[in-house]
C-alpha positions as CSV (number, residue, x, y, z in Angstrom):
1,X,-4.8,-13.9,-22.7
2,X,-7.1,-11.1,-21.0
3,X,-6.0,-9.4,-17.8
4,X,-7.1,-12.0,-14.6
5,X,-9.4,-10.4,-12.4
6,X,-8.3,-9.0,-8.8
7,X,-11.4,-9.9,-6.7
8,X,-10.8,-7.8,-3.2
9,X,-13.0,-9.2,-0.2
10,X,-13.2,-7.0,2.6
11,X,-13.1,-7.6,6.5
12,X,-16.2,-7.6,9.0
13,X,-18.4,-4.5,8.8
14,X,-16.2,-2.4,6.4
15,X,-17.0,-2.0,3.0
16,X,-15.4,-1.9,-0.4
17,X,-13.8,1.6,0.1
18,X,-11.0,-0.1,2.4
19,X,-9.4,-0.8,-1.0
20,X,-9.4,2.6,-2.2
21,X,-6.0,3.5,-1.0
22,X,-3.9,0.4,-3.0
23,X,-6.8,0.2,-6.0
24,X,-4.4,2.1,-8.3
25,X,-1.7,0.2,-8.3
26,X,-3.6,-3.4,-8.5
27,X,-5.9,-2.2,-11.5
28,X,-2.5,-2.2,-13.2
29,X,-2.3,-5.7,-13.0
30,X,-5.8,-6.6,-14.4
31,X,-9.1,-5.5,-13.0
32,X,-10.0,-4.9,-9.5
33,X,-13.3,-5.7,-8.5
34,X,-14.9,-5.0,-4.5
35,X,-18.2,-6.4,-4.4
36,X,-19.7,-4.5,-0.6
37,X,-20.1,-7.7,2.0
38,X,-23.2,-8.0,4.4
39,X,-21.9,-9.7,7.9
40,X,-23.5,-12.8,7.3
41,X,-20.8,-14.9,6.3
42,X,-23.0,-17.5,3.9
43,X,-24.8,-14.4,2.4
44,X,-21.4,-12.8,1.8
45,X,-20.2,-16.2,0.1
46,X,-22.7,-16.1,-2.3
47,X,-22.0,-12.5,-3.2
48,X,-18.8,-12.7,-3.5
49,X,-19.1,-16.5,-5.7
50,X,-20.8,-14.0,-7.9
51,X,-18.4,-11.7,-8.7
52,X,-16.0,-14.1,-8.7
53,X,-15.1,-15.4,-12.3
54,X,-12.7,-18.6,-12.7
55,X,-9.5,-17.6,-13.0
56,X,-9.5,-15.0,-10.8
57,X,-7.3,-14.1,-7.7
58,X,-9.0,-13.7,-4.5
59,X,-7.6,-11.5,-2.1
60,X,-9.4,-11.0,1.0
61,X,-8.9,-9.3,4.5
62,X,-10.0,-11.1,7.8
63,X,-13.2,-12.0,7.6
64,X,-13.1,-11.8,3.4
65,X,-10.1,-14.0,3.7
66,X,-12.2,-16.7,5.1
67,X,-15.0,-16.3,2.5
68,X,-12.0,-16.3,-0.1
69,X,-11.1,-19.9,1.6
70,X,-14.3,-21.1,1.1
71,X,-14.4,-20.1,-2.3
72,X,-10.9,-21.5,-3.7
73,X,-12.2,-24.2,-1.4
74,X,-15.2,-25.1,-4.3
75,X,-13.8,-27.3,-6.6
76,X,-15.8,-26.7,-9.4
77,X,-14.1,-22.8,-9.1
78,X,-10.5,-22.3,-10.6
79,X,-9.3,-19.7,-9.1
80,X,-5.5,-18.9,-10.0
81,X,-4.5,-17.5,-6.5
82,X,-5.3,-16.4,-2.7
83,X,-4.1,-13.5,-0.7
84,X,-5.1,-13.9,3.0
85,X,-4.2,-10.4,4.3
86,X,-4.8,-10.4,8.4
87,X,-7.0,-13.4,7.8
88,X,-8.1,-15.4,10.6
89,X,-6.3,-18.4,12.0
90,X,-7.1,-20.7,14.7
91,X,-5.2,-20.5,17.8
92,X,-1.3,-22.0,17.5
93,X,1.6,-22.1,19.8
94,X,3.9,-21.7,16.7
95,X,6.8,-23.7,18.7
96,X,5.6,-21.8,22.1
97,X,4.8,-23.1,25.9
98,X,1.0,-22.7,26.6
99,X,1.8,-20.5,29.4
100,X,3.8,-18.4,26.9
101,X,0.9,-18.8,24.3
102,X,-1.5,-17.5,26.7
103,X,0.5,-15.0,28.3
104,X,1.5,-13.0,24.7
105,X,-2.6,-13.2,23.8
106,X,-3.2,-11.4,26.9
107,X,-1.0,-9.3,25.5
108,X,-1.9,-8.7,22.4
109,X,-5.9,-8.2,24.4
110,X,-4.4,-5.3,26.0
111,X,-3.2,-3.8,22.9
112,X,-6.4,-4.4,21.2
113,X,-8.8,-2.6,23.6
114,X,-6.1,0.3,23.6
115,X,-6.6,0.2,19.5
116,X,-10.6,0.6,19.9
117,X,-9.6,4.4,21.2
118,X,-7.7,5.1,17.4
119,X,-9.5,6.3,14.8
120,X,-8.4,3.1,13.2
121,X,-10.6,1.3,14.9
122,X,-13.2,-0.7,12.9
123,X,-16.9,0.9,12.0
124,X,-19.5,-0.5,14.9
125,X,-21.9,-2.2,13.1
126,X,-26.0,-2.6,13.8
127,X,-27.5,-5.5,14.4
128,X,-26.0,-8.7,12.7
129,X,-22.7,-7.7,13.9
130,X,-22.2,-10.5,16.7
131,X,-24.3,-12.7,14.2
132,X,-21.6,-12.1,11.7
133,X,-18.4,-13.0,14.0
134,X,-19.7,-15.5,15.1
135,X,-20.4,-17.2,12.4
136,X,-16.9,-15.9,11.0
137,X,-15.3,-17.8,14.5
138,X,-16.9,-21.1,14.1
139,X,-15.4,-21.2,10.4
140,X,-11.8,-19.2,11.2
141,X,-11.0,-20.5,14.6
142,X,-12.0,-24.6,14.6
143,X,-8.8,-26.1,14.0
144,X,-10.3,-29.2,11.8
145,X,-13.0,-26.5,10.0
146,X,-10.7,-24.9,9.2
147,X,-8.0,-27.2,7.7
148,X,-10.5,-29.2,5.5
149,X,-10.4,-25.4,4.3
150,X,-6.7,-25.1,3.6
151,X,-6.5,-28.9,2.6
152,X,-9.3,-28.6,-0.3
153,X,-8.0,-25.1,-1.4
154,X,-5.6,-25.9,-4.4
155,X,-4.3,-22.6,-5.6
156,X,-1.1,-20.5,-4.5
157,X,-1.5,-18.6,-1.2
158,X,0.3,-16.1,0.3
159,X,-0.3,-14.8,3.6
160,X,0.4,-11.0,4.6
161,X,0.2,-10.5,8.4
162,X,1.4,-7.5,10.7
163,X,3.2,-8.3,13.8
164,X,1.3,-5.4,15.3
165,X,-2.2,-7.2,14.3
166,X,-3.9,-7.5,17.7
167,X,-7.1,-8.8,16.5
168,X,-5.2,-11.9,15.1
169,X,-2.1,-12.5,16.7
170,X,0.9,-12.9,13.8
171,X,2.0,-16.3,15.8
172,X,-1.6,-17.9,14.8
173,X,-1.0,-16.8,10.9
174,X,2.6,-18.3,11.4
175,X,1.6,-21.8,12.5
176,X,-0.9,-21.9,9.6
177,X,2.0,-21.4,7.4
178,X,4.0,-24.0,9.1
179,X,1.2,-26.9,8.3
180,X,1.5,-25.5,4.7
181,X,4.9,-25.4,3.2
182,X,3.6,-24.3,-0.3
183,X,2.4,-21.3,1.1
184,X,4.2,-17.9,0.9
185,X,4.5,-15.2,3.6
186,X,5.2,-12.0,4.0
187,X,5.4,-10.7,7.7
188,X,4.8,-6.3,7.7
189,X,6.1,-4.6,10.5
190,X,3.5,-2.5,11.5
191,X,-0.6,-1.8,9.8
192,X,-2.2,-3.7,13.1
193,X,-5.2,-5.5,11.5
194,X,-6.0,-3.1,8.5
195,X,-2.4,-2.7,6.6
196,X,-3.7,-2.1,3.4
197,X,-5.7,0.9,5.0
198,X,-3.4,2.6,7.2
199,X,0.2,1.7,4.9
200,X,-1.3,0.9,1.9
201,X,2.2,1.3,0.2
202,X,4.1,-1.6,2.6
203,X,1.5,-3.7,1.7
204,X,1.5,-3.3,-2.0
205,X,5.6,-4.1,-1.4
206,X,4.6,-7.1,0.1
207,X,2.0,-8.3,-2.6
208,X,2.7,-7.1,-5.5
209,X,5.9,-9.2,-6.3
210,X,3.2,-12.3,-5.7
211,X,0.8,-10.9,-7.8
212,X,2.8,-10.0,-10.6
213,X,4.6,-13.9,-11.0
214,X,0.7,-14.9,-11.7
215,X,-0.1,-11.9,-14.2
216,X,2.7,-11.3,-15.8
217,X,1.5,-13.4,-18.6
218,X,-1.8,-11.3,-18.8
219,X,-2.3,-9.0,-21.3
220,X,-3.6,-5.8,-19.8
């Protein structure tokens, strides 16, 4: 049996070179393919369908985690497995008051507009950009969009979140997981919203055991 493909989808107005720091190691689980992503998300579907063989694993990061949904969505696509890293959720209370919902996002708001000073911070885009998240939101953030998502996708998922992820608070990514029992998750302490950027090696712990258990029968 030949090597799966590793298709990598990458978030909102980055590009392909966000994967350049854990490449190495997934190429030694099959090959690694990271098609470059306009912001428009339906444009960026297609693209991404396209380099997208069945078979493959998807693993995508925010806003190519919910293009990745879409796709494993398709049910004429077999796609052998789905790694949502810092993927969008919609809002949750994850076993939380309201009041202490909303006071921990406010939170987390501060924190974010700190994190647009780092040098972390994500590329600002030209036009399109406000286009592209919002068309990202309507898909990522309506709670019934967004299960008919989860519900039609079929193949294992695991969900790699930081608890330091400002963009996407880790208690929205944990009351996904909670309406999905059959999904695995692995919790990082630290990366914010890029982990596989800024500690590419913690996130390769955290997905690499995943990935192996569906290419370990691959012939590389």
């Amino acid at each position: 049996m030949a090597a799966p493909n590793l298709v990598c989808l990458h978030g909102l107005g980055r590009s392909s070179s966000d994967w350049d720091g854990v490449r190495p190691d997934l190429q030694k689980l099959g090959r690694v393919v990271t098609p470059d992503l306009p912001r428009d998300i339906d444009r960026a579907e297609r693209i991404a369908a396209a380099a997208t063989p069945n078979g493959a694993i998807l693993v995508g990061h925010s806003f190519g985690a919910i293009i990745a949904l879409r796709l494993a969505a398709d049910s004429d696509r077999a796609i052998k497995g789905l790694v949502l890293s810092s993927s969008f959720f919609p809002p949750a209370l994850n076993g939380r008051s309201v009041g202490a919902t909303l006071a921990d996002y406010a939170a987390h708001r501060v924190e974010f507009v700190r994190g647009l000073k780092d040098a972390d911070r994500p590329p600002r885009g030209g036009r399109g950009g406000i286009t592209g998240l919002g068309s990202l939101l309507r898909v990522g953030v309506r709670r019934t969009r967004f299960r008919a998502m989860t519900d039609a996708a079929k193949a294992p998922v695991l969900v790699v979140h930081a608890r330091d992820d400002h963009y996407v608070p880790v208690d929205f990514a944990m009351g996904a997981v909670a309406r999905r029992p059959a999904w695995e998750v692995a919790v990082l302490v630290g990366g914010g919203h890029y982990p596989h950027v800024r500690y590419p090696a913690q996130w390769l712990a955290a997905v690499n055991p995943w990935l192996q258990g569906r290419t370990s029968g691959s012939r590389l």
